[in-house]
MIDOSE-1310 file (N, C-alpha, C; in nm, 2 decimals, decimal comma, always signed):
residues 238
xxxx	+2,54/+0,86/+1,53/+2,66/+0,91/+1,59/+2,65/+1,05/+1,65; +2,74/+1,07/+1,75/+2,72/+1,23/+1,83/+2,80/+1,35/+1,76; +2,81/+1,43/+1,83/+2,90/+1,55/+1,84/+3,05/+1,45/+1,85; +3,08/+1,41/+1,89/+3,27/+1,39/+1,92/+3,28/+1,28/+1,79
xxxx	+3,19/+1,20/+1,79/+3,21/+1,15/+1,62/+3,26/+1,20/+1,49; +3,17/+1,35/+1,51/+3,19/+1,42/+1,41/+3,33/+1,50/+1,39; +3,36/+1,55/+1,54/+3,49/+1,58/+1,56/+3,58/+1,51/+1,52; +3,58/+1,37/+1,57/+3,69/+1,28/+1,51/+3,72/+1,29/+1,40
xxxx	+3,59/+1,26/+1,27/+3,58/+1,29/+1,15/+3,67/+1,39/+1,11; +3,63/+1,48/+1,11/+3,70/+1,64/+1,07/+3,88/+1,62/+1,17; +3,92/+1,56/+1,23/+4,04/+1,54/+1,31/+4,15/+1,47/+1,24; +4,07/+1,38/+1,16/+4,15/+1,30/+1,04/+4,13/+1,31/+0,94
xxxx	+4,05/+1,37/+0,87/+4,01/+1,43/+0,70/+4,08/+1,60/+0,70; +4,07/+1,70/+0,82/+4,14/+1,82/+0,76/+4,10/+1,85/+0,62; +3,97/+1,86/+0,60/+3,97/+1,92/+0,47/+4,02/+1,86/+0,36; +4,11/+1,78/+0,33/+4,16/+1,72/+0,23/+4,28/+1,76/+0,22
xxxx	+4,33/+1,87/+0,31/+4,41/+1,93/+0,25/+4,56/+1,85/+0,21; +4,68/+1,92/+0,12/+4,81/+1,82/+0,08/+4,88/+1,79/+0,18; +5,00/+1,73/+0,12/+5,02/+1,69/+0,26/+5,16/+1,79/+0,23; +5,18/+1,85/+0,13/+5,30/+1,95/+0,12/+5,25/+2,06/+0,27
xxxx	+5,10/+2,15/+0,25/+5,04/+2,20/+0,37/+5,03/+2,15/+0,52; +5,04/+2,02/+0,48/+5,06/+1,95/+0,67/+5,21/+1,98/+0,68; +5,26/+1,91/+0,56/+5,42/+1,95/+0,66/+5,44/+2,06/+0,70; +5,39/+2,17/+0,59/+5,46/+2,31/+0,60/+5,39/+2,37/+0,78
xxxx	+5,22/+2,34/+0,77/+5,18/+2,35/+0,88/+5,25/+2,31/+1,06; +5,28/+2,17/+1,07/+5,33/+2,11/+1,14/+5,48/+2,16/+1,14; +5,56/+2,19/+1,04/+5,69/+2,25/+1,06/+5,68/+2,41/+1,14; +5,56/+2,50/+1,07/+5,58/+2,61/+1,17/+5,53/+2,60/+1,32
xxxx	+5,44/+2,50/+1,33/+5,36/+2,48/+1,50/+5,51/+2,40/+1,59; +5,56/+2,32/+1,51/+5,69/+2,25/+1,61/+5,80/+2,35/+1,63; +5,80/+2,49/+1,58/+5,94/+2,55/+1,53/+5,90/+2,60/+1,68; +5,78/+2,67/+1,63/+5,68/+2,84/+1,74/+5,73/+2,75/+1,91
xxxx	+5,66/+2,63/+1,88/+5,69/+2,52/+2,07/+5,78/+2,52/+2,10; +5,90/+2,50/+2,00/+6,02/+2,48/+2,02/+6,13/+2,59/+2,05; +6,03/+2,71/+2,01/+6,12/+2,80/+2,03/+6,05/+2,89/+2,19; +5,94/+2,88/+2,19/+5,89/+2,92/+2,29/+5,92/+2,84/+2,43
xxxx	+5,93/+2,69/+2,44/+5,91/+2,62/+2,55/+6,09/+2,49/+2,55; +6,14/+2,52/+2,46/+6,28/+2,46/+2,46/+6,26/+2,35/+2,39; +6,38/+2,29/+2,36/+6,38/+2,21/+2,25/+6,34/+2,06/+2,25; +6,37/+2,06/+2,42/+6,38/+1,92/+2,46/+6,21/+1,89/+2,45
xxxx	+6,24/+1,74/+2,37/+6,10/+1,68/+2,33/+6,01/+1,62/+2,51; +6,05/+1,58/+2,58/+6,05/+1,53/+2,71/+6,00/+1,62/+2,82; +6,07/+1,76/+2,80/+6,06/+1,83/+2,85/+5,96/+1,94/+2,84; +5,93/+1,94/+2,73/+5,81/+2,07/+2,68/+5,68/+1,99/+2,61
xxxx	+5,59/+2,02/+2,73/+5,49/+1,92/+2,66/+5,39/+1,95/+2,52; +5,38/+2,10/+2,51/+5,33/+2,18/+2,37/+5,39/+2,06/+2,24; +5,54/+2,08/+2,26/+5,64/+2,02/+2,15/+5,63/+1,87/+2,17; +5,59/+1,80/+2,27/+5,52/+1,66/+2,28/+5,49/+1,62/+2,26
xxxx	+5,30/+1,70/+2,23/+5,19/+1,70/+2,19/+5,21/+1,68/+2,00; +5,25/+1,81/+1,96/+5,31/+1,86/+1,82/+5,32/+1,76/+1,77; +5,48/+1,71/+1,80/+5,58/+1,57/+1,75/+5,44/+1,49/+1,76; +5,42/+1,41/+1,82/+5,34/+1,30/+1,84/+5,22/+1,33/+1,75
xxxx	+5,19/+1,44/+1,74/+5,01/+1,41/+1,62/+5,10/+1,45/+1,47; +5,24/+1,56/+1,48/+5,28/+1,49/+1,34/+5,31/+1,37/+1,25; +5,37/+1,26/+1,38/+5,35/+1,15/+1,32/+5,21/+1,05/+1,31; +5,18/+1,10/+1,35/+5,05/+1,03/+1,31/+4,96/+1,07/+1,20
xxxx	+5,03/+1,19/+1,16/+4,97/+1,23/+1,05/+5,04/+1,22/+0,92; +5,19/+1,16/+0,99/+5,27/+1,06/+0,86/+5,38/+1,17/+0,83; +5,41/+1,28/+0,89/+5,48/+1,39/+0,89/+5,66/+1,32/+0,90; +5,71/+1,34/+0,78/+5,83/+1,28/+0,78/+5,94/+1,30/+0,90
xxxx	+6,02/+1,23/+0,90/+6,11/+1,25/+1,12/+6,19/+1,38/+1,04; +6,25/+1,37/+0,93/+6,35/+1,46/+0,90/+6,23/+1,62/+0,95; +6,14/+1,65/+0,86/+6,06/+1,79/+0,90/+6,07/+1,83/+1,06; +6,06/+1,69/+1,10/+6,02/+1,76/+1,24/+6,16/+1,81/+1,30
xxxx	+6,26/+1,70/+1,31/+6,41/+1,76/+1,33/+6,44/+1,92/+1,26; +6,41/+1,92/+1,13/+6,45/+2,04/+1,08/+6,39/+2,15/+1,16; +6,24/+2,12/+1,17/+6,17/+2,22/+1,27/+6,24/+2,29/+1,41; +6,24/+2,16/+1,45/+6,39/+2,17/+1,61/+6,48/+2,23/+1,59
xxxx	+6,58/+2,19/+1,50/+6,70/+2,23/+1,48/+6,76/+2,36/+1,37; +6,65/+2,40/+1,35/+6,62/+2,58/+1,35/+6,65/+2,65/+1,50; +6,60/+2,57/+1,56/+6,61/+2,71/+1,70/+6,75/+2,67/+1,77; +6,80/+2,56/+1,75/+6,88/+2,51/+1,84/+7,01/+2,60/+1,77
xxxx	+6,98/+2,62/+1,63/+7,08/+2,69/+1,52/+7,10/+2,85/+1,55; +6,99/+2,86/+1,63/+6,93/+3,02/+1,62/+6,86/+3,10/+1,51; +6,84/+3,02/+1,44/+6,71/+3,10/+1,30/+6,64/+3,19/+1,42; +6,61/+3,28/+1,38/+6,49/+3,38/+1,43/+6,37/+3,38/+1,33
xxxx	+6,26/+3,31/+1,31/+6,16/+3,40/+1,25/+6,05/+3,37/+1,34; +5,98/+3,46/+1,34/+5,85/+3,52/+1,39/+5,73/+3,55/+1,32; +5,63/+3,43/+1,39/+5,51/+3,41/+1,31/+5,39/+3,48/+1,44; +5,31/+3,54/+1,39/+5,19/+3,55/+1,47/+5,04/+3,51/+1,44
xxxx	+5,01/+3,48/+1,53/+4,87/+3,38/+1,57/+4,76/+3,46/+1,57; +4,69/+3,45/+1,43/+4,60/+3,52/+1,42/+4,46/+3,45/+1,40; +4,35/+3,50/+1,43/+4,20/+3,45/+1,44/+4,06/+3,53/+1,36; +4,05/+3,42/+1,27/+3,95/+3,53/+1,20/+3,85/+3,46/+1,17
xxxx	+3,71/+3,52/+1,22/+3,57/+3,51/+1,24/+3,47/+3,53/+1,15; +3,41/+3,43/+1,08/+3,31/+3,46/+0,95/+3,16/+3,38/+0,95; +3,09/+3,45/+0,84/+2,99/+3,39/+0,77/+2,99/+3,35/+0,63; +2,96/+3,25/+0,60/+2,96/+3,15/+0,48/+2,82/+3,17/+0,43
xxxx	+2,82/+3,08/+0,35/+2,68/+3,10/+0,25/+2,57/+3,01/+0,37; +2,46/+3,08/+0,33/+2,34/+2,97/+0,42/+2,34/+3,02/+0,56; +2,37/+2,96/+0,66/+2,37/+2,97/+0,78/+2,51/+2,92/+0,84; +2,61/+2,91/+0,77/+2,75/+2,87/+0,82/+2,80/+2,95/+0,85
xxxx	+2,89/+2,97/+0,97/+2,98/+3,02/+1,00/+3,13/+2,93/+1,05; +3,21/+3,01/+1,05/+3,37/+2,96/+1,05/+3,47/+3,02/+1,13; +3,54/+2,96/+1,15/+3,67/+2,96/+1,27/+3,76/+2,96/+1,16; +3,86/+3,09/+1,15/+3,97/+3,02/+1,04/+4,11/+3,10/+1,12
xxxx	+4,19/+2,97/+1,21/+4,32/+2,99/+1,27/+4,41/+3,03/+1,17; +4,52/+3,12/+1,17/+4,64/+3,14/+1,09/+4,77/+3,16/+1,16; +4,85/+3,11/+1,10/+5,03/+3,12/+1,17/+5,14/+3,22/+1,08; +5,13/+3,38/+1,05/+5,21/+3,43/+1,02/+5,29/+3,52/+0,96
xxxx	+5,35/+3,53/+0,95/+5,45/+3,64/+0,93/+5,45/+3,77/+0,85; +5,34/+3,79/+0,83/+5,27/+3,92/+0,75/+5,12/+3,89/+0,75; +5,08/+3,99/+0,85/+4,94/+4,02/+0,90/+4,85/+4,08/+0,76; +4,92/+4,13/+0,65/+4,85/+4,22/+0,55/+4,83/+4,09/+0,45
xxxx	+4,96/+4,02/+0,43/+4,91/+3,92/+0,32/+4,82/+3,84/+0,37; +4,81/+3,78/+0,51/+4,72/+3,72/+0,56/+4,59/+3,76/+0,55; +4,55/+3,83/+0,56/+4,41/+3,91/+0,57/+4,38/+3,92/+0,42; +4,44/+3,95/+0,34/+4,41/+4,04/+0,21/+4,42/+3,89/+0,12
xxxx	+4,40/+3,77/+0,18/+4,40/+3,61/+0,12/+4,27/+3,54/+0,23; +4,23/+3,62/+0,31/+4,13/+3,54/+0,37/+3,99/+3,59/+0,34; +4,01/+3,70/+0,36/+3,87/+3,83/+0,30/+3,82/+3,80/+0,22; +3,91/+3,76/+0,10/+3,83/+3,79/-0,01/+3,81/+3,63/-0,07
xxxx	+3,86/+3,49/+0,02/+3,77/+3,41/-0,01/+3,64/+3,41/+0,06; +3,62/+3,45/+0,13/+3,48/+3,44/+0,23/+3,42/+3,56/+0,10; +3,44/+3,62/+0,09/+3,37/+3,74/-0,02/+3,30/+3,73/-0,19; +3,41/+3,60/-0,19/+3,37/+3,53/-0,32/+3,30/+3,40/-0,32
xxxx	+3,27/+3,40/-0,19/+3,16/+3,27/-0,17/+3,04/+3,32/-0,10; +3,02/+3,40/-0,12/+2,91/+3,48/-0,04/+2,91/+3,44/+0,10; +3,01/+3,49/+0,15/+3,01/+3,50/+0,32/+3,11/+3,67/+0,33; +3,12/+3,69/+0,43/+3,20/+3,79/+0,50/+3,24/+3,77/+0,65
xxxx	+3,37/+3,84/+0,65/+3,43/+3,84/+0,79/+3,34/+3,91/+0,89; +3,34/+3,82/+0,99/+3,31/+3,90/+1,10/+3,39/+3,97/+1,22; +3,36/+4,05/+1,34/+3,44/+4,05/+1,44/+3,44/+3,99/+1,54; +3,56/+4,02/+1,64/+3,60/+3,94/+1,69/+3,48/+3,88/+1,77
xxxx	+3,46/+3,78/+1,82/+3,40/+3,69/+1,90/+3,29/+3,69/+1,88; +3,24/+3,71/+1,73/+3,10/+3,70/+1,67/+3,06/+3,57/+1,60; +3,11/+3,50/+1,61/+3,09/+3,32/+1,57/+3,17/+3,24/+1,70; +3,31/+3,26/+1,75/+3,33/+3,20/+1,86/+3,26/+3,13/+1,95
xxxx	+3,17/+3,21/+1,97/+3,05/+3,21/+2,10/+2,96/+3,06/+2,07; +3,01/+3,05/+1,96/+2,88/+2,94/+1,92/+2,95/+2,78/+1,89; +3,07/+2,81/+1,95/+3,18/+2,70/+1,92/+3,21/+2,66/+2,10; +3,24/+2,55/+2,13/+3,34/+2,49/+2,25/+3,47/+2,50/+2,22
xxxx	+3,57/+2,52/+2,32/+3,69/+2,46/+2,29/+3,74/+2,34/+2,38; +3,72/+2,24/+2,33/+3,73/+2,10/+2,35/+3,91/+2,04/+2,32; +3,93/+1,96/+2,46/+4,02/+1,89/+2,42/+3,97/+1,76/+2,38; +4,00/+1,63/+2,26/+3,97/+1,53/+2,23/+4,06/+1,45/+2,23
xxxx	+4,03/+1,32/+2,30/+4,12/+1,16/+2,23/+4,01/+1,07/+2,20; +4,08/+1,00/+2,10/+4,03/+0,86/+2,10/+4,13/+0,74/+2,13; +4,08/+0,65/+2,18/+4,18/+0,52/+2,19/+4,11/+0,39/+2,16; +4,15/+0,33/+2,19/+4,12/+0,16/+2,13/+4,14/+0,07/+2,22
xxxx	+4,03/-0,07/+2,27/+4,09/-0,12/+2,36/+3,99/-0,12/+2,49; +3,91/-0,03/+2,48/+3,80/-0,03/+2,61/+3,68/+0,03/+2,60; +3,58/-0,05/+2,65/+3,44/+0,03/+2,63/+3,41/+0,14/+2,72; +3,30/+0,25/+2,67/+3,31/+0,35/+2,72/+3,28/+0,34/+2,88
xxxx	+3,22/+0,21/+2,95/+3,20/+0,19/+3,07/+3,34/+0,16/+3,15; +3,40/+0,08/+3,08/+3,56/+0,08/+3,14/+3,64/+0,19/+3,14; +3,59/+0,30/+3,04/+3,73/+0,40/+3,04/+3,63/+0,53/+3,09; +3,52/+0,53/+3,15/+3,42/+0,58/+3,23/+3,52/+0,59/+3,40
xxxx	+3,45/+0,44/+3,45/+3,52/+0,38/+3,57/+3,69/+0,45/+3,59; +3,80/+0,39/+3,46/+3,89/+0,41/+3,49/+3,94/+0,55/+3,48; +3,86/+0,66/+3,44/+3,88/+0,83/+3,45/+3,84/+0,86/+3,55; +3,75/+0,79/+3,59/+3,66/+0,86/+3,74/+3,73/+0,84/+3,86
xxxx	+3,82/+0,69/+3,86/+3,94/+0,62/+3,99/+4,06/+0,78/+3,94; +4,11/+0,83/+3,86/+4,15/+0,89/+3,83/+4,12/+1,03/+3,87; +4,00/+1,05/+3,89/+3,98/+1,16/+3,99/+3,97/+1,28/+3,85; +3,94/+1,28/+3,70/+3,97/+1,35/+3,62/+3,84/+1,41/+3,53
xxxx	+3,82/+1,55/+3,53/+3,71/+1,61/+3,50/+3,67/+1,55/+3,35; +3,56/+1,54/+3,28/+3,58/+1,52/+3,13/+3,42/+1,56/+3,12; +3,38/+1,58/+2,97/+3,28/+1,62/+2,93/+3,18/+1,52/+2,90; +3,22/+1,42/+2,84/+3,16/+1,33/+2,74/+3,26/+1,19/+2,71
xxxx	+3,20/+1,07/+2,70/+3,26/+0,98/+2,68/+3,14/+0,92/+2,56; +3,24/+0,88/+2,43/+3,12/+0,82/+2,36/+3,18/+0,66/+2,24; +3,14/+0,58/+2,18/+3,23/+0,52/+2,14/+3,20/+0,51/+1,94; +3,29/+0,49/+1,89/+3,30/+0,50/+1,75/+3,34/+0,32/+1,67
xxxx	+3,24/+0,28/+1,69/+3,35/+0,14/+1,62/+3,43/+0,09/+1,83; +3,52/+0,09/+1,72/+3,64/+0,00/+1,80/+3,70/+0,09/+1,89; +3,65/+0,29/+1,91/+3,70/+0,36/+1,98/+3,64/+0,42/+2,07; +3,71/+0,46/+2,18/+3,65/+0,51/+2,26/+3,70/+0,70/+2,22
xxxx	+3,60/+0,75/+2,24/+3,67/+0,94/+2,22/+3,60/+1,01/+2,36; +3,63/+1,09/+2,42/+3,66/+1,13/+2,57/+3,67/+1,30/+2,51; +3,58/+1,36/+2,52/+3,61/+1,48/+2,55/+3,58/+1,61/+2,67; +3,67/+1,68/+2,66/+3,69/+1,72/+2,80/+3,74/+1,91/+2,77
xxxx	+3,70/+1,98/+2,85/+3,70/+2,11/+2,84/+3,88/+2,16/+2,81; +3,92/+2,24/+2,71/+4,05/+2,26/+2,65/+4,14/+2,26/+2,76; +4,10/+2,33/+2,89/+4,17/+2,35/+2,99/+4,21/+2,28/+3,09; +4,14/+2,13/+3,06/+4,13/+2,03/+3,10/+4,25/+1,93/+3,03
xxxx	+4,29/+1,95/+2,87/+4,37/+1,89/+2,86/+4,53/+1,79/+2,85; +4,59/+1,84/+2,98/+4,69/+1,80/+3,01/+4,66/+1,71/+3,14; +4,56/+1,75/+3,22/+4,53/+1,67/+3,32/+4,44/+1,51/+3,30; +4,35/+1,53/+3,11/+4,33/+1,38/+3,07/+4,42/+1,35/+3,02
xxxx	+4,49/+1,37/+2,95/+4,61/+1,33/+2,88/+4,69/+1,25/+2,97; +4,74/+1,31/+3,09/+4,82/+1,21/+3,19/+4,72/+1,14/+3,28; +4,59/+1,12/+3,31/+4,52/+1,00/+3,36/+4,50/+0,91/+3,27; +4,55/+0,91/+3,12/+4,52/+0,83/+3,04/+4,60/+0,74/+3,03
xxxx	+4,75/+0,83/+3,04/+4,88/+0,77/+3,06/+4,89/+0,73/+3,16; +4,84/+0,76/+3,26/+4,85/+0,67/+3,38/+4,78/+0,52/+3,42; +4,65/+0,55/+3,34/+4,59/+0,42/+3,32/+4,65/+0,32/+3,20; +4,74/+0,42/+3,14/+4,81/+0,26/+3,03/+4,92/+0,39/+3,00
xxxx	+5,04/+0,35/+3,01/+5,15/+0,42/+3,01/+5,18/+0,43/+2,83; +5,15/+0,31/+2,80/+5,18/+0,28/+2,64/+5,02/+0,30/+2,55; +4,94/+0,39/+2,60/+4,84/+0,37/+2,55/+4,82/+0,47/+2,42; +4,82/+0,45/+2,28/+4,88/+0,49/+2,19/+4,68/+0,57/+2,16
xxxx	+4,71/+0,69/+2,12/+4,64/+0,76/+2,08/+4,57/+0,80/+1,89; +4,43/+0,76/+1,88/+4,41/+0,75/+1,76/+4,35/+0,97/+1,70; +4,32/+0,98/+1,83/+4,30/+1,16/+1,79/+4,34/+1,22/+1,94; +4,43/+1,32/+1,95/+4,49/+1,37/+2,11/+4,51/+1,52/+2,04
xxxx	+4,40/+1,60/+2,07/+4,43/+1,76/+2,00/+4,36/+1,82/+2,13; +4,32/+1,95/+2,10/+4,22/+2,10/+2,12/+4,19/+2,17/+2,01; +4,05/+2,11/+2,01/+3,98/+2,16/+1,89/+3,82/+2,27/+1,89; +3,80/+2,35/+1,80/+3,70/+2,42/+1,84/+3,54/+2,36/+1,77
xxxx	+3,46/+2,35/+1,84/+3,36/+2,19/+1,81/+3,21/+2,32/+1,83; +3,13/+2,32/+1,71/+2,98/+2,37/+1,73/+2,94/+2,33/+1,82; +2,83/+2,42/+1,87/+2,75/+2,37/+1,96/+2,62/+2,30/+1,86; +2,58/+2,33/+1,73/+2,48/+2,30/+1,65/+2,52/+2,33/+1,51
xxxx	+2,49/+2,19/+1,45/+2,56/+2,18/+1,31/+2,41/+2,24/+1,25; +2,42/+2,24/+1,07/+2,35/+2,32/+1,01/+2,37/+2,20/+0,86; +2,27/+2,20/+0,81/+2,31/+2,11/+0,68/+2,27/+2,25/+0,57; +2,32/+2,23/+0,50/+2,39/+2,30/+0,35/+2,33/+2,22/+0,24
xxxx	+2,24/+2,28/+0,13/+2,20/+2,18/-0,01/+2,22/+2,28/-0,09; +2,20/+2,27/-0,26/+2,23/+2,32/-0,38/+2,39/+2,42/-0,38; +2,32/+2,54/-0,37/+2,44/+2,67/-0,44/+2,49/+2,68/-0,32; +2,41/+2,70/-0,18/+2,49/+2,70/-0,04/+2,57/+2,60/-0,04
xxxx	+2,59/+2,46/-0,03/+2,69/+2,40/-0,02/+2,80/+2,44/-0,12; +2,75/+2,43/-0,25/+2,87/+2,45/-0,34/+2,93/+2,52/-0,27; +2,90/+2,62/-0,26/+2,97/+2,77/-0,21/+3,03/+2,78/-0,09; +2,96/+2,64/-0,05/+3,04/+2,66/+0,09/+3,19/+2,54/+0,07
xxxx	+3,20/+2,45/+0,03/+3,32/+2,40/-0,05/+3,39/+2,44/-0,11; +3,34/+2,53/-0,19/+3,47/+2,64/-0,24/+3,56/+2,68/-0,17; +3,43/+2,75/-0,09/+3,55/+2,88/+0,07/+3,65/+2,75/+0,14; +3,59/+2,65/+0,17/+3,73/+2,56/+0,20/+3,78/+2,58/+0,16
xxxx	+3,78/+2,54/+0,02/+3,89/+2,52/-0,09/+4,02/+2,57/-0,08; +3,97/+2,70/-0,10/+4,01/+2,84/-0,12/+4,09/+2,87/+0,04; +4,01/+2,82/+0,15/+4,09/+2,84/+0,27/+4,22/+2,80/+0,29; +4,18/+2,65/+0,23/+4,27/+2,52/+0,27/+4,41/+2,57/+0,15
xxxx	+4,39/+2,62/+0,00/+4,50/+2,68/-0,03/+4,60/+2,80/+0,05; +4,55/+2,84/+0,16/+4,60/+2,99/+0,16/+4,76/+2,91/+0,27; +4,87/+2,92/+0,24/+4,91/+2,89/+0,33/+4,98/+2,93/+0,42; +4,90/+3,00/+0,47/+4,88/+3,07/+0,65/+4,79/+3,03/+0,71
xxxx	+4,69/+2,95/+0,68/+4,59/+2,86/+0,76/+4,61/+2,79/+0,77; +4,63/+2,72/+0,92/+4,64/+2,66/+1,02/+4,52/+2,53/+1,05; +4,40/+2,61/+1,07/+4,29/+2,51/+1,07/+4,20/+2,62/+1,04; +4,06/+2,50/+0,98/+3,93/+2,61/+0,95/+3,87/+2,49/+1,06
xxxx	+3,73/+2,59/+1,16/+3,66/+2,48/+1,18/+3,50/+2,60/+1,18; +3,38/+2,50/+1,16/+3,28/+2,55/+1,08/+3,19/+2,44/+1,16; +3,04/+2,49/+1,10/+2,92/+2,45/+1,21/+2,87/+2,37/+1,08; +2,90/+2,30/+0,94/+2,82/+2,24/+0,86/+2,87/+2,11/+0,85
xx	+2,74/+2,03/+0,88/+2,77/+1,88/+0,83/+2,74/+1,81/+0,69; +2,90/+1,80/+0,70/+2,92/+1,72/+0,56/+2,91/+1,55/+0,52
């Protein structure tokens, strides 16, 4: 299997993390769209995207409404989007996205797991560089030569088409993602999506054995507790 396999992988495992952290997760990402781009689901495609991969990730309908129906209430709170760049034990490094509302507790909970797993933060755009930012689907239903043909009649840039099993996964530069998303839909209006994100994807994985892995499972661990992280993504295959 390739690179977008592996993405898929990591697209539906998330670390393990609970699912109390998906909702809480998914409740602040629907709130931020909702308050940024309006409420209507139809109308703002961020909050389109959102809704739709919360349920698929089993995100109960009540969270998502509550999420909405904060802004429509007028709640104000204000989360900021923060990005922090590290080294892990071994040869790993990590992408660790966060959503929020105190920049000091954030930091002063990320630091010092990378610290106690023998890694350290780095700066800015000192691991980035070695990541894509990829948009990804997978679907069901066509081999990669039919959903080749039918992106190309479509006139629609993409990176990579590769197949998993029973799926086809198509990925395509982040910037690119709204323009596959609707030739997809245009090629099947009802065409139900098994992974539809923007995700940040190594250019070259690294395998991890003994005290390096341990240690590098921890710092998940430890990530995946903090909850202001959003997503971790990292160059080791597991």
């Amino acid at each position: 299997m390739g690179r977008a396999y592996e993405v898929r992988k990591a697209a539906i495992q998330k670390n393990g993390a609970a699912k109390a952290k998906i909702y809480s997760n998914f409740a602040k990402e629907i709130y931020i769209a909702a308050k940024n781009g309006g409420t209507s689901i139809e109308a703002n495609d961020k909050l389109k995207q959102l809704v739709e991969k919360a349920k698929r990730s089993q995100v109960p309908s009540d969270i998502i409404n509550r999420a909405i129906d904060k802004v429509n209430s007028g709640v104000d709170e204000n989360y900021q989007s923060l990005r922090y760049e590290g080294f892990g034990p071994g040869a790993s490094n990590l992408i660790v996205d966060c959503l929020t509302d105190n920049v000091n507790r954030t930091v002063g909970m990320v630091r010092p797991a990378f610290t106690k797993c023998n890694g350290k933060l780095g700066v800015e755009n000192s691991v980035s560089h070695f990541y894509e930012n990829l948009a990804i689907f997978a679907v069901k239903g066509y081999t990669e030569e039919e959903m080749l043909d039918l992106l190309m009649e479509q006139g629609v840039d993409i990176k990579d088409i590769e197949s998993d099993g029973e799926d086809v996964i198509i990925t395509g530069d982040a910037k690119e993602y709204n323009n596959i998303k609707k030739a997809l839909l245009a090629i099947n209006p009802n065409m139900e999506f098994e992974v539809d994100e923007v995700s940040m994807v190594s250019l070259d994985k690294v395998k991890l054995e003994g005290e390096d892995l341990e240690m590098f499972n921890k710092l998940l661990n430890m990530l995946d507790e903090i909850e202001d992280v959003q997503n971790v993504y990292h160059n080791v295959e597991l």
